[in-house]
KEDO-185793 format. One record per residue: residue number from 1; z, x, y of N, C-alpha, C in turn; residue in one letter. Coordinates in Angstrom, 1 decimal. Each point is the difference from the previous one (the first is absolute). Example, Ala and Ser with C-alpha at 12.3 -4.5 7.8 and 13.67 -1.06 7.14 Angstrom:
BEGIN
+-----+--------+--------+--------+--------+--------+--------+--------+--------+--------+-----+
:   n :    npz :    npx :    npy :   capz :   capx :   capy :    cpz :    cpx :    cpy : res :
+-----+--------+--------+--------+--------+--------+--------+--------+--------+--------+-----+
:   1 :    7.8 :   13.2 :   -5.7 :    0.0 :   -0.9 :    1.2 :    0.0 :    0.9 :    1.2 :   A :
:   2 :   -0.7 :   -0.4 :    1.1 :    0.0 :    0.9 :    1.1 :    0.8 :   -0.8 :    1.1 :   S :
+-----+--------+--------+--------+--------+--------+--------+--------+--------+--------+-----+
//
This chain:
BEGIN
+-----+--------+--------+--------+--------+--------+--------+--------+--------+--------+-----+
:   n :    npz :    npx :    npy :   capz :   capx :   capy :    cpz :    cpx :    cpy : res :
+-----+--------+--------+--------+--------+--------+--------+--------+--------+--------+-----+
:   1 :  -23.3 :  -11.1 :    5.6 :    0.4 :    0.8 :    1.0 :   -0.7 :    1.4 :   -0.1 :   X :
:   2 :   -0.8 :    0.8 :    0.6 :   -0.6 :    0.8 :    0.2 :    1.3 :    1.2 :    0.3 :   X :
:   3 :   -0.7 :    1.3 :   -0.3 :    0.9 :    1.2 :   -0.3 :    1.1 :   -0.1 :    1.2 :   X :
:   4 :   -1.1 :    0.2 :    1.4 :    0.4 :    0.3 :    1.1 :    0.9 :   -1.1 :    0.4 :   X :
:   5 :    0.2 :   -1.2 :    0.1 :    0.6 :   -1.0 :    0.1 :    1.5 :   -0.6 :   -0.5 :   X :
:   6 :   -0.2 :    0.8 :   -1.1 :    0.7 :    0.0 :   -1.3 :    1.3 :    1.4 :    0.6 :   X :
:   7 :   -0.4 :    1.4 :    0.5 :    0.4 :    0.7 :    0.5 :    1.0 :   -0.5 :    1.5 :   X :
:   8 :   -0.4 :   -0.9 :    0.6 :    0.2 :   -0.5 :    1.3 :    1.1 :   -0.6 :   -0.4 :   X :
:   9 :   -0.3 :   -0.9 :   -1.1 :    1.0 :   -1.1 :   -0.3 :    1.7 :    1.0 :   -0.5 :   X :
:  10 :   -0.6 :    1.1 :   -1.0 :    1.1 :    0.8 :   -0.4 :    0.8 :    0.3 :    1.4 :   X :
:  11 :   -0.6 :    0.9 :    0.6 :    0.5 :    0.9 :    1.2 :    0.6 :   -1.0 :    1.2 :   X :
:  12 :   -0.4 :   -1.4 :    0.0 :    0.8 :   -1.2 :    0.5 :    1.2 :   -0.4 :   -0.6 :   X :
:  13 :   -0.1 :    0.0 :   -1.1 :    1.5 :   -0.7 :   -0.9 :    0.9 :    1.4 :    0.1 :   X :
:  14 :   -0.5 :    0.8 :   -0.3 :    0.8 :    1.4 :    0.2 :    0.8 :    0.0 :    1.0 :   X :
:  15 :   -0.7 :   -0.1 :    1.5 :    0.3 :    0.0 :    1.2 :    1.6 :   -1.1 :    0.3 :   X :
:  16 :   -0.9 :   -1.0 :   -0.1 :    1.2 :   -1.6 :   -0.1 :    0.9 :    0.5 :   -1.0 :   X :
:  17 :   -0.1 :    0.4 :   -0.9 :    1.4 :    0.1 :   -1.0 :    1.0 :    1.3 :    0.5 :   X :
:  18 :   -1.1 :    1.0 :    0.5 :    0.7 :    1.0 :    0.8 :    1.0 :   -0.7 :    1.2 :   X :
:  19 :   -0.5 :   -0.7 :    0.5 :    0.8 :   -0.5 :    1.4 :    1.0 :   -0.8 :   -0.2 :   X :
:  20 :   -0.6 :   -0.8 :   -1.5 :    1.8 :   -1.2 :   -0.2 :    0.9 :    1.2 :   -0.8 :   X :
:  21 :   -0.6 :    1.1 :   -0.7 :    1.0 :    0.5 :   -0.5 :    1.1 :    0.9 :    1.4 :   X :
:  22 :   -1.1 :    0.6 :    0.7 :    0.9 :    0.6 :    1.2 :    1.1 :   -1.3 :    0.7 :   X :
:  23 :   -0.5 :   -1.1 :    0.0 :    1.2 :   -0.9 :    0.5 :    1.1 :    0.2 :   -0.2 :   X :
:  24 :   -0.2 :   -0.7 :   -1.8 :    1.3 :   -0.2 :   -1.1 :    0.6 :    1.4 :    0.2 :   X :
:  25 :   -1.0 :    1.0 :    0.0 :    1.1 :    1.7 :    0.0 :    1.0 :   -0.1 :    1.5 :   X :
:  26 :   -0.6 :   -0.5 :    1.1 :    0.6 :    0.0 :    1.0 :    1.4 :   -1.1 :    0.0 :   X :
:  27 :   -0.5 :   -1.2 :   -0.6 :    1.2 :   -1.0 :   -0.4 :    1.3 :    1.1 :   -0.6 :   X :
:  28 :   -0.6 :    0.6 :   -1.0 :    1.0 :    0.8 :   -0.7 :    1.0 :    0.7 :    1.0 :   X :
:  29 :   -1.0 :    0.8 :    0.6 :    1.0 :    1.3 :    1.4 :    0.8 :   -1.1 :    0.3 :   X :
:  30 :   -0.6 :   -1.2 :    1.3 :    1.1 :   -0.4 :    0.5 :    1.1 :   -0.9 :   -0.4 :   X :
:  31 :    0.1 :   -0.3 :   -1.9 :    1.1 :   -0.5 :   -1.0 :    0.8 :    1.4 :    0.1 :   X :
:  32 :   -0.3 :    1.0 :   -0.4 :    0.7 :    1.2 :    0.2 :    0.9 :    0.0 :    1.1 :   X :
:  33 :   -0.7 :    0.1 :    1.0 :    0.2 :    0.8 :    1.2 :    1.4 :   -1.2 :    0.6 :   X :
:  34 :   -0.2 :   -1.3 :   -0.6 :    0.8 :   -0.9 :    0.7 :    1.1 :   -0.2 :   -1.1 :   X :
:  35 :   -0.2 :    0.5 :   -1.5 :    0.8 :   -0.4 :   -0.7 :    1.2 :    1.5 :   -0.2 :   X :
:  36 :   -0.7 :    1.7 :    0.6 :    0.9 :    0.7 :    0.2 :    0.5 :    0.1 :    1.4 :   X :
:  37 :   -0.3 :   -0.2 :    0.8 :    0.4 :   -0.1 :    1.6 :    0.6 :   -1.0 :    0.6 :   X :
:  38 :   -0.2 :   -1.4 :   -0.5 :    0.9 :   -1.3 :    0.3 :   -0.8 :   -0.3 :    1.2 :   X :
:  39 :   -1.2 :    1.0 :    0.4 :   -0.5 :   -0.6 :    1.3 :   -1.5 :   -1.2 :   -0.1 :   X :
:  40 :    0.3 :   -0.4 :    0.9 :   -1.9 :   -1.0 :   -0.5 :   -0.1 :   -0.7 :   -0.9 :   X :
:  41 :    1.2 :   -0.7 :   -0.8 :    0.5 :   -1.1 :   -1.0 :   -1.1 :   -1.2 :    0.1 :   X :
:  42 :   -0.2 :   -0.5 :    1.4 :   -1.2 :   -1.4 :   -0.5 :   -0.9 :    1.2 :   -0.5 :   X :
:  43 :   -0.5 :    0.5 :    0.7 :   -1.2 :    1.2 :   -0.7 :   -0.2 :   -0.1 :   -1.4 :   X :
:  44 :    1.1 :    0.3 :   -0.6 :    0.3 :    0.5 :   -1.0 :   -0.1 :   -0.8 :   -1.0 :   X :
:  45 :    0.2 :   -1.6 :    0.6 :    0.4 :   -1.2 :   -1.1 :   -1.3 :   -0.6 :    0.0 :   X :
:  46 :   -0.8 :    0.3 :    0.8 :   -1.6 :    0.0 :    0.6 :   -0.7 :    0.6 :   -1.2 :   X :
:  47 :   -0.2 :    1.3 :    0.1 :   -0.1 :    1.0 :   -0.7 :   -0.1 :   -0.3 :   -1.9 :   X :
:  48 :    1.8 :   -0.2 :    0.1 :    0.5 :   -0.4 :   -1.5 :   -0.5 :   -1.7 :   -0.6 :   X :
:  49 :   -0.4 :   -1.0 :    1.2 :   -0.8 :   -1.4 :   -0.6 :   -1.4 :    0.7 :   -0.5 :   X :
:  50 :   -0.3 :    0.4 :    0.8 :   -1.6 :    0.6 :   -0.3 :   -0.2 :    0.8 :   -1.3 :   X :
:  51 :    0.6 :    0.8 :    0.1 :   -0.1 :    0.9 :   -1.5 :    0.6 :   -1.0 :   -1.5 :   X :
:  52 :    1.0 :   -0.8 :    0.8 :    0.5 :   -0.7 :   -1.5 :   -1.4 :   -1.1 :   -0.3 :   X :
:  53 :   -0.7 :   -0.9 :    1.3 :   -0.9 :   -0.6 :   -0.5 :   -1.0 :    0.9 :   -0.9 :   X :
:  54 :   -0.8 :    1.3 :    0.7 :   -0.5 :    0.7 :   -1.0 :    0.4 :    0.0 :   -1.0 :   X :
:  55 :    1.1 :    0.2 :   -0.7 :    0.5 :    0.3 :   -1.1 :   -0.4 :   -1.3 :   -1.1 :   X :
:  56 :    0.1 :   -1.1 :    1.1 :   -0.2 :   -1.2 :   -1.0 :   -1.2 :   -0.2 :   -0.5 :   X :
:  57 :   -0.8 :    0.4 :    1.0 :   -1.5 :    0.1 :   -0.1 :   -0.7 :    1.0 :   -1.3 :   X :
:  58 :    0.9 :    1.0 :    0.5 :   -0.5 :    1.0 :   -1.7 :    0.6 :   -0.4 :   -1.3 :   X :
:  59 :    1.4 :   -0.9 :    0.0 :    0.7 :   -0.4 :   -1.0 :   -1.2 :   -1.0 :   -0.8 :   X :
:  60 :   -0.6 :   -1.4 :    0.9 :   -0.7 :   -0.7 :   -0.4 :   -1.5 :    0.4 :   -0.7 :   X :
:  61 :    0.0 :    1.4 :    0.7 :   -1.1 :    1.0 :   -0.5 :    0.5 :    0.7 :   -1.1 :   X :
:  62 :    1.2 :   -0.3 :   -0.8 :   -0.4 :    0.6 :   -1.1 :    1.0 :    1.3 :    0.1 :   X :
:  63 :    0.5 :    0.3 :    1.1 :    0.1 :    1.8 :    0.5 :   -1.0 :    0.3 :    0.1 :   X :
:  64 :   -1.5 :   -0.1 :    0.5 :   -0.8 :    0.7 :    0.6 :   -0.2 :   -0.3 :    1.7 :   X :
:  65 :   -0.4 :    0.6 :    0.9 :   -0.7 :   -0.6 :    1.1 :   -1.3 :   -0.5 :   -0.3 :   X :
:  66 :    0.0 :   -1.1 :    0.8 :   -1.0 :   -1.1 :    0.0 :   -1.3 :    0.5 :    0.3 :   X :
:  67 :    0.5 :    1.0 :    1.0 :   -1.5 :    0.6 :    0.1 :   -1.0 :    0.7 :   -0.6 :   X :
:  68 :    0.7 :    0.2 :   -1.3 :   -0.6 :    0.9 :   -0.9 :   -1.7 :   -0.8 :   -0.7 :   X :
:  69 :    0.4 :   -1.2 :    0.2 :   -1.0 :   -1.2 :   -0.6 :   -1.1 :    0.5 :    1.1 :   X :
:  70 :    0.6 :    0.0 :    1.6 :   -1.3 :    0.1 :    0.7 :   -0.9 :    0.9 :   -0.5 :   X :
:  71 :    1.1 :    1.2 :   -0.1 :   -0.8 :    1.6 :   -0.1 :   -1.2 :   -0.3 :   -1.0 :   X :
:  72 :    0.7 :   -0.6 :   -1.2 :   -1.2 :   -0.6 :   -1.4 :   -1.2 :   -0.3 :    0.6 :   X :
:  73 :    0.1 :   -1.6 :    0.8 :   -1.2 :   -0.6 :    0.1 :   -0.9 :    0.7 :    1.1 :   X :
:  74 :    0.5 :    0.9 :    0.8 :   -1.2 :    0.7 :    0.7 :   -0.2 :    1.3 :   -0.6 :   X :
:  75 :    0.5 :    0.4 :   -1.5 :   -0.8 :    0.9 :   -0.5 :    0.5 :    1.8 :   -0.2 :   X :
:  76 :    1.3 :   -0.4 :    0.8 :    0.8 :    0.6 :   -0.1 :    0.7 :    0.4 :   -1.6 :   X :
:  77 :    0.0 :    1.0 :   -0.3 :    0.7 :    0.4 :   -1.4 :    1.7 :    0.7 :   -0.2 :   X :
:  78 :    0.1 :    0.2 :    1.4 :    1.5 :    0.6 :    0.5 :    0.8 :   -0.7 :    0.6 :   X :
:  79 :    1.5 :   -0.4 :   -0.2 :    0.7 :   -0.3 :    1.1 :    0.1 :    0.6 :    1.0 :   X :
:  80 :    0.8 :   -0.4 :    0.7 :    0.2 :    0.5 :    1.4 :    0.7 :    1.6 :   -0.5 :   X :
:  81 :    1.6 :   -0.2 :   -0.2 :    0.6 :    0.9 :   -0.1 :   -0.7 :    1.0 :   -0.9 :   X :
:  82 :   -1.1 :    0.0 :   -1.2 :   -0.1 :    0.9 :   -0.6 :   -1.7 :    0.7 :    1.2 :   X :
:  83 :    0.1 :   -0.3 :    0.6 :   -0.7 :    0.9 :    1.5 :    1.1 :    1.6 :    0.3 :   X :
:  84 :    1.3 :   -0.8 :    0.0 :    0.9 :    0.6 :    0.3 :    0.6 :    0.9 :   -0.8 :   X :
:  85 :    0.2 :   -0.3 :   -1.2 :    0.7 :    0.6 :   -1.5 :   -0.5 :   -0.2 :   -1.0 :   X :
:  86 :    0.0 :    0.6 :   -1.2 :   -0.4 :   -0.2 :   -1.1 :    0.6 :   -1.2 :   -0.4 :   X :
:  87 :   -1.0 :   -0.5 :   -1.1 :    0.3 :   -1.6 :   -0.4 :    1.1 :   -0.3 :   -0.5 :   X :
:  88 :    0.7 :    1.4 :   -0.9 :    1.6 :   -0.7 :   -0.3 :    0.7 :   -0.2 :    0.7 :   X :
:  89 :   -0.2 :    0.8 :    0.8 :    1.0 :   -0.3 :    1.6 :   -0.4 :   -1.2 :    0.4 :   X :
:  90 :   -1.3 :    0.0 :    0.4 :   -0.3 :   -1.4 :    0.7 :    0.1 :   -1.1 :   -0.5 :   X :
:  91 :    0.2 :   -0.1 :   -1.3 :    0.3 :   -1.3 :   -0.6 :    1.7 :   -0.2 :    0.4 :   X :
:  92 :    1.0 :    1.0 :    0.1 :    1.2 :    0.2 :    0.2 :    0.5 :   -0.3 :    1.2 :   X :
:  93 :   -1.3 :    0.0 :    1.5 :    0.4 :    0.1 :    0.8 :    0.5 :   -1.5 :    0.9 :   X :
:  94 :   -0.6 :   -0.8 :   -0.3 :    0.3 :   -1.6 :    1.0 :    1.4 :   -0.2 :   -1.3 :   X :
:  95 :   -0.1 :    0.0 :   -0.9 :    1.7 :   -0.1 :   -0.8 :    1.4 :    0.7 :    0.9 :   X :
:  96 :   -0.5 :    1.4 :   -0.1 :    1.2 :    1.2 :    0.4 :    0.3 :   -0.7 :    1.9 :   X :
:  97 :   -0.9 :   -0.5 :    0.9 :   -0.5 :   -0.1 :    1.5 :    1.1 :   -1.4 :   -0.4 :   X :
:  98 :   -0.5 :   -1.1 :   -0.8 :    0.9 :   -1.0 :   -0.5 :    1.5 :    0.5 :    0.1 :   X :
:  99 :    0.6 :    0.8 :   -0.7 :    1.1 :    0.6 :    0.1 :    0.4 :    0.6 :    1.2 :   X :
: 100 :   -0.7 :    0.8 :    0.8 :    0.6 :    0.4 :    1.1 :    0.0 :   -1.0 :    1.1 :   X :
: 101 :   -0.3 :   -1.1 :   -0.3 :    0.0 :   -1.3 :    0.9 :    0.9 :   -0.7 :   -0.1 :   X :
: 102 :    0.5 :   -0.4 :   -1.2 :    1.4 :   -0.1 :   -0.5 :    0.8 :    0.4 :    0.6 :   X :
: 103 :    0.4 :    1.5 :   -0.4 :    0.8 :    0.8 :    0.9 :   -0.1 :    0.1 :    1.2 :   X :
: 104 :   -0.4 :   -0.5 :    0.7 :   -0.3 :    0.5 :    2.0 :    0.4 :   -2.0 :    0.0 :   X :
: 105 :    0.1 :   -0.6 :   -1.1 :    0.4 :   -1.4 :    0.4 :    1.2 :   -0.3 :   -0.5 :   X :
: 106 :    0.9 :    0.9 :   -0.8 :    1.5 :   -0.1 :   -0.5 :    0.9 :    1.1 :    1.1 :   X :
: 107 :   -1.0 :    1.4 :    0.7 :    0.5 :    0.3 :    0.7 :    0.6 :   -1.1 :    1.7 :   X :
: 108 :   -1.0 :   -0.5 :    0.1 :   -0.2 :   -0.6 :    1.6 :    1.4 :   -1.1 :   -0.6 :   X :
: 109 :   -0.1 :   -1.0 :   -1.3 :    0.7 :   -0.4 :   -0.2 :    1.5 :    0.5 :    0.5 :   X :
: 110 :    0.4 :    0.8 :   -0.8 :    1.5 :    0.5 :   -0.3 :   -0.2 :    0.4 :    1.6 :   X :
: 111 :   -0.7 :    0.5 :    0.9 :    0.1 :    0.6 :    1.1 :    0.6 :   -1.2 :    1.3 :   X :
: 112 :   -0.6 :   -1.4 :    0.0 :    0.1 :   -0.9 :    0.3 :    1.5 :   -0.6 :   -0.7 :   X :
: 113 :    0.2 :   -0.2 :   -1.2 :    1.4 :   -0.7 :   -0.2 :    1.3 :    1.5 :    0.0 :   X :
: 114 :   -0.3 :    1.6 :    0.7 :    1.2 :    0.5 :    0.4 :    0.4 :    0.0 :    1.3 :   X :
+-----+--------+--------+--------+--------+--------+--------+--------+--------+--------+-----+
//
């Protein structure tokens, strides 16, 4: 893979991981939004399947995101999140995101059985 190609392929995986992560962040709002409000409940159970399958997806991964392998093989030397934050953080971050998914899924819970 040639420099320029190799660059294309980064600023591609970047892009796509930017967009599934904007998803999963949006899943999160509307677990919130339905788990403190009681409003938009299928949403929310929507929302809360989707994030919990992620979860399963990174569990089988080890606790990493899966995508991290892509980032490797096109040459990429950073995760996603450490774009975003230093690497202690970013190693911290799909764990801690793990947790707040939880919570926005124990919230909707208890929200639904009061």
């Amino acid at each position: 893979m040639t420099a320029g190609s190799r660059s294309g392929a980064i600023m591609l995986v970047r892009s796509l991981h930017g967009a599934i992560t904007a998803f999963f962040l949006s899943c999160m709002g509307v677990l919130f939004y339905a788990g403190i409000t009681g409003e938009q409940q299928f949403a929310g159970w929507v929302a809360a399947a989707l994030l919990a399958g992620e979860g399963v997806v990174v569990g089988l991964n080890g606790g990493d995101c899966p995508l991290g392998g892509v980032h490797r093989r096109v040459g990429d030397d950073r995760t996603f999140f450490e774009l975003l934050m230093p690497a202690p953080l970013a190693k911290r971050a799909v764990p801690a995101l793990g947790g707040l998914a939880a919570l926005g899924i124990v919230l909707l819970a208890a929200r639904a059985i009061a």
